[in-house]
C-alpha positions as CSV (number, residue, x, y, z in Angstrom):
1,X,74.8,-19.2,-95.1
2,X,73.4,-20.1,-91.9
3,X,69.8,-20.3,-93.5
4,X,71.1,-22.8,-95.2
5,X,73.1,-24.1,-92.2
6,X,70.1,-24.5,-90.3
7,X,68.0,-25.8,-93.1
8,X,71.0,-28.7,-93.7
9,X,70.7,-29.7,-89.8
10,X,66.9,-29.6,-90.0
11,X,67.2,-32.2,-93.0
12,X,69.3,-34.4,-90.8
13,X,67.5,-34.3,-87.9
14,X,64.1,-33.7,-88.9
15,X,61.4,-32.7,-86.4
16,X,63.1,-34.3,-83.5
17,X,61.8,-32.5,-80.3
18,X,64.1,-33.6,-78.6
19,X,67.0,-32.5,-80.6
20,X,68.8,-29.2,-79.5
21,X,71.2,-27.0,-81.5
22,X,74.8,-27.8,-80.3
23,X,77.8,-25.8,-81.4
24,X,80.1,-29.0,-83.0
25,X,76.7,-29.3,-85.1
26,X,76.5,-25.9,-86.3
27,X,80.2,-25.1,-87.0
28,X,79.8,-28.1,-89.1
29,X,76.5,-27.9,-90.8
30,X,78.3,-23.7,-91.7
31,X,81.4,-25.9,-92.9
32,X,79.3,-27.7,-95.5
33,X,77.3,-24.9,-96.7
34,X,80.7,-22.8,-97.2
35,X,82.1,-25.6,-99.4
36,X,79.0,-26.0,-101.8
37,X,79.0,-22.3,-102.1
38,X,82.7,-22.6,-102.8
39,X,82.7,-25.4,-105.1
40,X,79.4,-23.3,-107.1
41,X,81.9,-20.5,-107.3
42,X,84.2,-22.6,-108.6
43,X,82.0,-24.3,-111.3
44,X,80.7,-20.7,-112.5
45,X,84.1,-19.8,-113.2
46,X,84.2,-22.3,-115.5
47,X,87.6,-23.9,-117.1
48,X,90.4,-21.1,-118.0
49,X,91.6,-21.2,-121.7
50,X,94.8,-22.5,-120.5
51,X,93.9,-25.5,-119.1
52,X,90.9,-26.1,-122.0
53,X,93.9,-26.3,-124.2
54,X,95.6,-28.9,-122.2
55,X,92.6,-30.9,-122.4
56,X,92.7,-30.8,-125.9
């Protein structure tokens, strides 16, 4: 998760040499990769029989 933490903050602030690494930026960049790994869980468990029948 912080690969991909590091690799979402390197996206947004490209090749700035200037930029450096702060902790508010971190916590959040680790935020959003911990709710698009949630939301993949989510989506791979796929819709429960229960509520396919509701849709229905």
């Amino acid at each position: 998760m912080f690969d991909e933490a590091l690799a979402q903050l390197t996206i947004l602030y490209g090749d700035d040499p200037s930029y450096r690494i702060e902790r508010a930026h971190l916590a959040n960049a680790v935020q959003v990769a911990w709710s698009a790994m949630r939301k993949g869980w989510q989506r791979a468990e796929g819709v429960r029989l229960n509520d396919a029948a509701r849709q229905v």
